[in-house]
N, C-alpha and C positions, 0 to 999 in steps of 0.2 A: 614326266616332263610334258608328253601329249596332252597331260588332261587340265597339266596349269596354262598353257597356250590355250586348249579348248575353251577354258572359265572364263580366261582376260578376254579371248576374240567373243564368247557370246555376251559378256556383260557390255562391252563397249557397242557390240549391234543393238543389245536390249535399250541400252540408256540412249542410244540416237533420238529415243522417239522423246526422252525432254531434254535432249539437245535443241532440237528443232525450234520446239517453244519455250526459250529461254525466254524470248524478247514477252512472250504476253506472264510469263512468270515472272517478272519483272516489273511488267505494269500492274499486276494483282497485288504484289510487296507495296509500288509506291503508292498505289489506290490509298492500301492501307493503311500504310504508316501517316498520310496525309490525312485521312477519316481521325486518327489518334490524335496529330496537331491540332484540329479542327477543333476538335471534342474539349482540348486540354483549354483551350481558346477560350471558347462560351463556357469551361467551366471559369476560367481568369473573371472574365466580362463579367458574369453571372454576381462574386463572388464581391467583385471593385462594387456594383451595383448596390448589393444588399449593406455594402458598410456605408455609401450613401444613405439609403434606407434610415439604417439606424442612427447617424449623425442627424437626419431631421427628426427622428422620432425622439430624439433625444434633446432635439431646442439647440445643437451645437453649430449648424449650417453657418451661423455668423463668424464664426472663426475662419472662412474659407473665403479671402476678399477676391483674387483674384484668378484668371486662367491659369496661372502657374501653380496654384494651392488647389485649385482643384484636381489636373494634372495629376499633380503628387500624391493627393489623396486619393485618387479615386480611379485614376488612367484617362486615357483618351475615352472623351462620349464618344456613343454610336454616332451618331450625326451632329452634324455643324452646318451652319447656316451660315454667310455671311452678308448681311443688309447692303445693295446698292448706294441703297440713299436713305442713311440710315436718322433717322429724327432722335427717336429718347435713345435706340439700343443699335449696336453695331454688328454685336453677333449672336446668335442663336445657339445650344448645345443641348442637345438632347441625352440624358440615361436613361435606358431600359434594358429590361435583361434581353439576350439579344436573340434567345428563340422564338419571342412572344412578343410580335409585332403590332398586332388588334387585341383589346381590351385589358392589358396588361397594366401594371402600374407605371408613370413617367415622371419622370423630372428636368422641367425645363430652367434652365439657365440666362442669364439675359446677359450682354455684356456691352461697355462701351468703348469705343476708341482705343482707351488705354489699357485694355482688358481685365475693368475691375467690373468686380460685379454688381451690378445695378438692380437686378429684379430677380426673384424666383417661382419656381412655381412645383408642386406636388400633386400631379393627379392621380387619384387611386385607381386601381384597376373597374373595371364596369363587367358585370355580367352579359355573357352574349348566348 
């Protein structure tokens, strides 16, 4: 009986010491498990992107008239713009894939008022 009393009282002194740091064990879990979201994230974005890609490379972009067809098709762009005072186009929409900010392939989006789309554009990546 002494020695199972002795086991329990030394394991509970042993484990105090990550009692203590539960709270930064804690924060190294949620680090991580956010780094995974992140990751699963730019790979979504990465992925909506390349099936743009291939809808121009394939002449079908015309089937996509407006914000909501794109949307669907393809997710929210990285960026959006929306014109003060706006003359031909109202909004702005950018895709790119989303780790590769400088010289990377783009495609911009034009839109008007009603959110149909007015103008495109496909720049290809540039060497840097």
């Amino acid at each position: 009986m002494r020695h199972i009393v002795f086991v329990l009282l030394a394991s509970f002194l042993f484990s105090g010491c990550n009692i203590i740091h539960i709270p930064e064990i804690m924060r190294i879990r949620s680090v991580s498990a956010n780094q995974d979201q992140q990751q699963k994230y730019v790979q979504a974005k990465n992925k909506e992107f390349k099936k743009l890609l291939k809808v121009i490379k394939e002449g079908k972009i015309s089937q996509y008239k407006t914000q909501k067809d794109f949307i669907k098709g393809f997710g929210d762009p990285i960026f959006k713009k929306k014109f003060s005072q706006p003359e031909k186009y109202s909004q702005l929409w950018l895709y790119r894939y989303c780790e590769k900010m400088f010289g990377s392939e783009k495609v911009y989006l034009y839109f008007d008022d009603a959110g149909n789309l007015t103008k495109w554009e496909h720049r290809p990546a540039t060497s840097q």
